[in-house]
KEKE-3310 file (N, C-alpha, C; in steps of 0.2 Angstrom, whole numbers, plus 5000, padded with zeros to 4 digits):
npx = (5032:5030:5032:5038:5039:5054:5057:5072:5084:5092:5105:5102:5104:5118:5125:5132:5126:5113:5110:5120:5124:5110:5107:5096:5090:5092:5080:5080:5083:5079:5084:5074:5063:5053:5040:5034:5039:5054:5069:5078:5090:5087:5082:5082:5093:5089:5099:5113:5122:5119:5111:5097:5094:5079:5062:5053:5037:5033:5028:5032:5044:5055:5064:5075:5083:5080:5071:5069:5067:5060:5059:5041:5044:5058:5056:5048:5059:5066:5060:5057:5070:5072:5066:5052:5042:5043:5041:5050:5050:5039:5026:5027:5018:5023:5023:5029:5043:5053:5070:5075:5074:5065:5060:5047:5046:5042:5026:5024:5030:5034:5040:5050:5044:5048:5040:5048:5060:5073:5081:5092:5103:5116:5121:5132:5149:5154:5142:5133:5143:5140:5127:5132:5142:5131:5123:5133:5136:5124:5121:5116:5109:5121:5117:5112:5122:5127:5120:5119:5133:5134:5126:5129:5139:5145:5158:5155:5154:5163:5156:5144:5151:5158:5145:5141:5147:5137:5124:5123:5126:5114:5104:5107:5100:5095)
npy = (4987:4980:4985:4983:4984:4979:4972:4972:4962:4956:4944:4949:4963:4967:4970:4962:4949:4952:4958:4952:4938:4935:4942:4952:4967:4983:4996:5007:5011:5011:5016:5010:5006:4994:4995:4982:4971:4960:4958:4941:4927:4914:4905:4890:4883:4880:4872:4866:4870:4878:4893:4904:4925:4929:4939:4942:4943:4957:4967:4976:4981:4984:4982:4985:4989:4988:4995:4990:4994:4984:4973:4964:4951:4950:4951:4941:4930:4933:4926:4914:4909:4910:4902:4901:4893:4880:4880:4888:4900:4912:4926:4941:4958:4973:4987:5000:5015:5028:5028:5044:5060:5055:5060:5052:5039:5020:5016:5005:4986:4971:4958:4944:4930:4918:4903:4895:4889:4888:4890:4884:4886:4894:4910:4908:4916:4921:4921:4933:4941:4946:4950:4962:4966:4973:4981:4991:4997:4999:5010:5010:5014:5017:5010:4999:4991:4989:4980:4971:4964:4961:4951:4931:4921:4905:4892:4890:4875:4862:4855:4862:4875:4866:4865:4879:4885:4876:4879:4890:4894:4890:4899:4910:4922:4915)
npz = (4983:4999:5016:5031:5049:5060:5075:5083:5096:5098:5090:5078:5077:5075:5059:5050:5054:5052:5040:5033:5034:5036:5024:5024:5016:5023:5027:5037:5051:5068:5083:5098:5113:5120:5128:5142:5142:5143:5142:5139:5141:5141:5130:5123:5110:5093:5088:5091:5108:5123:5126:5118:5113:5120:5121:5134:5140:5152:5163:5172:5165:5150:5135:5126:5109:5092:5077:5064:5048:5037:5019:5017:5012:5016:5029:5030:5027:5038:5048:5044:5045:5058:5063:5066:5059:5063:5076:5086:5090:5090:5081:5088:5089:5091:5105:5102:5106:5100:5104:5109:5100:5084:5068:5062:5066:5072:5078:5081:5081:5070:5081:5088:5099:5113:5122:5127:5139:5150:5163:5168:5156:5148:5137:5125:5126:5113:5106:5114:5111:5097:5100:5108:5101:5090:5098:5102:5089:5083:5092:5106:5121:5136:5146:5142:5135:5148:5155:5143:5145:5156:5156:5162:5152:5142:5137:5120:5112:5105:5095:5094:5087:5075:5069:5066:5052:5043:5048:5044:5031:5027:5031:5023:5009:4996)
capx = (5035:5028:5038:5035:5046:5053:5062:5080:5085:5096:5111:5099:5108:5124:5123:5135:5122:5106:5111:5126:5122:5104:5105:5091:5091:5086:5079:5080:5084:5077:5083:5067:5061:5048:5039:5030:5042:5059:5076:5082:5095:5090:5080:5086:5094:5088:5106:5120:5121:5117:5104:5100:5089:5071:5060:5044:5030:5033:5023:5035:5049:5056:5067:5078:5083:5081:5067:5073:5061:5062:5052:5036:5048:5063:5052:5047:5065:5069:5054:5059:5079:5073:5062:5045:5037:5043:5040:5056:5050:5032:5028:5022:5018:5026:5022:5037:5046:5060:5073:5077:5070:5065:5053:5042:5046:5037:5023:5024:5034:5035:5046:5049:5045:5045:5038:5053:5065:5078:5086:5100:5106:5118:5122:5141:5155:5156:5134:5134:5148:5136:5123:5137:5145:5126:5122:5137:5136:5116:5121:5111:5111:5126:5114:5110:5128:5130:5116:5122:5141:5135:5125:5133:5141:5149:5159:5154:5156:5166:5151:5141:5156:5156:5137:5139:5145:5130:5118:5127:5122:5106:5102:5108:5094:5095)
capy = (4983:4982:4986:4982:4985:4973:4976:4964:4963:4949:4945:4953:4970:4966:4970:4958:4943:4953:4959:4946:4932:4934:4942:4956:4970:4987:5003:5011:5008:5016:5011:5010:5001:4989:4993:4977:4967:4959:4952:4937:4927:4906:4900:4887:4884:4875:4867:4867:4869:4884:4897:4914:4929:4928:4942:4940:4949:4959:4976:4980:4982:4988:4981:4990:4984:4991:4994:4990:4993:4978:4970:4959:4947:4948:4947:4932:4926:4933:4923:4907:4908:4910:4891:4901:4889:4877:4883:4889:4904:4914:4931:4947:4964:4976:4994:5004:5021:5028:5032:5050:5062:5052:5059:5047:5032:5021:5015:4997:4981:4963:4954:4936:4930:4909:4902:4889:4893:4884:4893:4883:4887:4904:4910:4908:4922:4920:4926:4939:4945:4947:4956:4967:4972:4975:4985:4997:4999:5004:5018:5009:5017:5013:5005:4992:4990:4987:4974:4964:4964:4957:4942:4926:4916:4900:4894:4887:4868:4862:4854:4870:4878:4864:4866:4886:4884:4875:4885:4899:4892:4889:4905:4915:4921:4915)
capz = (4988:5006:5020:5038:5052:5065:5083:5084:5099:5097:5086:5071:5079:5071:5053:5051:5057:5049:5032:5029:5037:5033:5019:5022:5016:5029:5024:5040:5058:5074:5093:5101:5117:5119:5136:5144:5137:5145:5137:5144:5137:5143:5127:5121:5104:5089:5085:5097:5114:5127:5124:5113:5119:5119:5124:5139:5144:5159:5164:5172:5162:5145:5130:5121:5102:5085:5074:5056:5042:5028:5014:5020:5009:5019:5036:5031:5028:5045:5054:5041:5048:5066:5065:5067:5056:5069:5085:5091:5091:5088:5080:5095:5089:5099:5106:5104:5108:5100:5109:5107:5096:5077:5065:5057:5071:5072:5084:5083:5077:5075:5084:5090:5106:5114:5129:5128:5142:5151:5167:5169:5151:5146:5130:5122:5124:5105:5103:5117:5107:5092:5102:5111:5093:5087:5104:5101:5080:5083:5097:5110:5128:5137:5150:5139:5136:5154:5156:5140:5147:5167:5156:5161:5148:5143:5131:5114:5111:5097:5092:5091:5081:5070:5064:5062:5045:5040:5049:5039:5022:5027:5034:5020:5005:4990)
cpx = (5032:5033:5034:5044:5047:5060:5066:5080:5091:5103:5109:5103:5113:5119:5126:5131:5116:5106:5116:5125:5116:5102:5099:5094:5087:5085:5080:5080:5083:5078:5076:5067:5056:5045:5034:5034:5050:5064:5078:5087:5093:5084:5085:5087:5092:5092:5113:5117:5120:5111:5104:5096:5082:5070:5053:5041:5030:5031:5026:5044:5052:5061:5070:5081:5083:5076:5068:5067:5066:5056:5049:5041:5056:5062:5051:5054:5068:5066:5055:5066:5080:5069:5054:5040:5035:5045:5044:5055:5040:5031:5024:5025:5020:5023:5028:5038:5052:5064:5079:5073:5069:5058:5052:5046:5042:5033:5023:5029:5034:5040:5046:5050:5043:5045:5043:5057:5067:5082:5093:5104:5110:5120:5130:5143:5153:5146:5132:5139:5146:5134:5128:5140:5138:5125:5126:5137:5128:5115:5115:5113:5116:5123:5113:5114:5129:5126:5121:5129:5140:5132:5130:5132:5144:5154:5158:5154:5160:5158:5146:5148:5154:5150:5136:5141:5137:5125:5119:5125:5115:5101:5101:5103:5099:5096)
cpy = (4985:4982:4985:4983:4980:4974:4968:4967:4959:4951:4949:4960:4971:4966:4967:4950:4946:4954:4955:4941:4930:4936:4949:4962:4979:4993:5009:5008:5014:5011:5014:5005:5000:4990:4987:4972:4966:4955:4947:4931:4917:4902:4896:4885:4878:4869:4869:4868:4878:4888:4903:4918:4927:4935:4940:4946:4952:4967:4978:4984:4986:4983:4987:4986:4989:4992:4993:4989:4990:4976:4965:4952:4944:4948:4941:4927:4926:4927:4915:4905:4906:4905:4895:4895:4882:4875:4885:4895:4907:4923:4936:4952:4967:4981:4996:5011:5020:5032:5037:5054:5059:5054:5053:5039:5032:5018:5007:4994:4976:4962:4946:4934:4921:4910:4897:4892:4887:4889:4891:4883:4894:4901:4910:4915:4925:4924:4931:4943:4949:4952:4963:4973:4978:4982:4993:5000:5001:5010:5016:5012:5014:5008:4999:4990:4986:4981:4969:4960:4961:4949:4938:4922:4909:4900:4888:4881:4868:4858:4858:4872:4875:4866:4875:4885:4883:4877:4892:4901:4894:4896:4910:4913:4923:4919)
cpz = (4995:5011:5028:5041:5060:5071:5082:5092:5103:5092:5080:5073:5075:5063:5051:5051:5051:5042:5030:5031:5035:5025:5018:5021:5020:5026:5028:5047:5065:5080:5094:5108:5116:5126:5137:5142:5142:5143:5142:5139:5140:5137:5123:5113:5099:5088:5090:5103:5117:5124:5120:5117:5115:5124:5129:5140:5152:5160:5167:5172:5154:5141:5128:5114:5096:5079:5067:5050:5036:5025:5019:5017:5014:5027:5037:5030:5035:5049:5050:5046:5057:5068:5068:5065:5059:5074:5088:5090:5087:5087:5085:5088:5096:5099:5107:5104:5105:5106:5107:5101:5088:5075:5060:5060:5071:5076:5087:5078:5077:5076:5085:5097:5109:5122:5131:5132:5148:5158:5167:5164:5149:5138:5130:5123:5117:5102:5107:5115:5100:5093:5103:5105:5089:5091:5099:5093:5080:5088:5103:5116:5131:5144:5150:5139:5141:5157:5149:5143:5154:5165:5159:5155:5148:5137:5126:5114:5108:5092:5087:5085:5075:5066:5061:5055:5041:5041:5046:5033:5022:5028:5028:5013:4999:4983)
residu = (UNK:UNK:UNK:UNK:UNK:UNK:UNK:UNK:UNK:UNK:UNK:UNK:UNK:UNK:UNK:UNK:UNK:UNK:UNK:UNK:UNK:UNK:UNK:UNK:UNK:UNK:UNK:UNK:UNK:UNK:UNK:UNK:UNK:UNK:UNK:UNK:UNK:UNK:UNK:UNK:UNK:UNK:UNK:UNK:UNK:UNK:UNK:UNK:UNK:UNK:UNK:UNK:UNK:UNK:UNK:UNK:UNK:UNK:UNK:UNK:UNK:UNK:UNK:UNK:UNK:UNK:UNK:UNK:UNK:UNK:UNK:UNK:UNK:UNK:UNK:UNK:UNK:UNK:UNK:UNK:UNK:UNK:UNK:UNK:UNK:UNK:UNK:UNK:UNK:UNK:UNK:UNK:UNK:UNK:UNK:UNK:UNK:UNK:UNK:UNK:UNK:UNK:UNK:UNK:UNK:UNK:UNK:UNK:UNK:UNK:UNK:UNK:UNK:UNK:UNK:UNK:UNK:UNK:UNK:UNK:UNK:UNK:UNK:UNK:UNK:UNK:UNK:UNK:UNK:UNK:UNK:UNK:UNK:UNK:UNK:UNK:UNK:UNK:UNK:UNK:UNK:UNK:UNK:UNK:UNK:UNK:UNK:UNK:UNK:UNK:UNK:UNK:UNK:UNK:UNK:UNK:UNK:UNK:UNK:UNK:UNK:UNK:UNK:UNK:UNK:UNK:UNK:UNK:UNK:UNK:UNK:UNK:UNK:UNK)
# end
C-alpha cells in the first residue's frame, strides 16, 4: 500500500470530520507548519452559505496544521470529498517543519489550496468549532488557538444545516 502524507489545516483536524466523517483511515500525525503559506478563512463554500479555510501563498508568513500520513487511496478520497475534481479546490505540495522535536517527520505534504475567495464571507460558529476542537485534540500551539478563536463568524443558515446530512452521506467511503 502507498502512503503519502497530507497537511489539514481545516475541519480535517478533527478526527471526528477526518476519520468519521470521511472515513479515512491515518497512520500517523505530526503538527507541522507550512512556511510561505497563510490561513484564511473567506473561500467560499460548495453547498450552503458562508465560507471554509483556504490556505495562500505568502512569504511572509506560516501555517500551522497537521501532517497525517494516509493511503494514496484515501488521498484520493480526501481530494474527491473536498470538489478537487471540480475546482473548489487545487492540490499544492507543501514545505513543512514539524513543530517540536519528531523523528522521521516529514519534509513535505499535499495539501489543498483555491484562488476562490470572497472577503465579505465568514465561516459559521458551528465550522470554526470543528477547527477549534481539531486545534486542541492535535496539541496545536496555543497561538493558533488564539488566532482560530479572534476569526470572525456567523451563524449557520437553516438551509446549510438542512444539506449537512446529505453532504454527510456523500462524504463518507464506501
Amino acid at each position: 500500500m502507498s502512503l503519502v502524507w497530507y497537511f489539514a489545516y481545516g475541519s480535517n483536524l478533527q478526527s471526528a470530520t477526518l476519520r468519521g466523517r470521511r472515513g479515512v483511515e491515518v497512520r500517523r500525525a505530526v503538527p507541522v507548519r507550512a512556511p510561505g503559506w497563510r490561513l484564511v478563512f473567506d473561500k467560499p463554500r460548495v453547498f450552503g452559505d458562508g465560507s471554509v479555510a483556504n490556505i495562500v501563498p505568502d512569504d511572509q508568513s506560516h501555517v500551522v496544521g497537521v501532517a497525517f500520513e494516509i493511503s494514496t487511496d484515501d488521498h484520493a478520497h480526501v481530494e474527491l470529498t473536498e470538489g478537487v475534481a471540480i475546482g473548489h479546490y487545487a492540490r499544492v505540495e507543501l514545505t513543512i517543519e514539524p513543530i517540536g522535536v519528531t523523528d522521521g517527520a516529514p519534509r513535505s505534504a499535499l495539501s489543498l489550496s483555491s484562488d476562490a475567495r470572497d472577503a465579505a464571507l465568514r465561516p459559521s460558529t458551528r465550522y470554526m468549532g470543528l477547527i477549534i476542537d481539531g486545534a486542541l485534540e492535535q496539541g496545536l500551539p496555543d497561538g493558533h488557538l488564539e488566532f482560530l478563536r479572534s476569526v470572525p463568524t456567523c451563524e449557520e443558515s437553516a438551509a446549510a444545516a438542512a444539506l449537512r446530512p446529505m453532504i454527510d452521506a456523500l462524504m463518507k467511503r464506501r
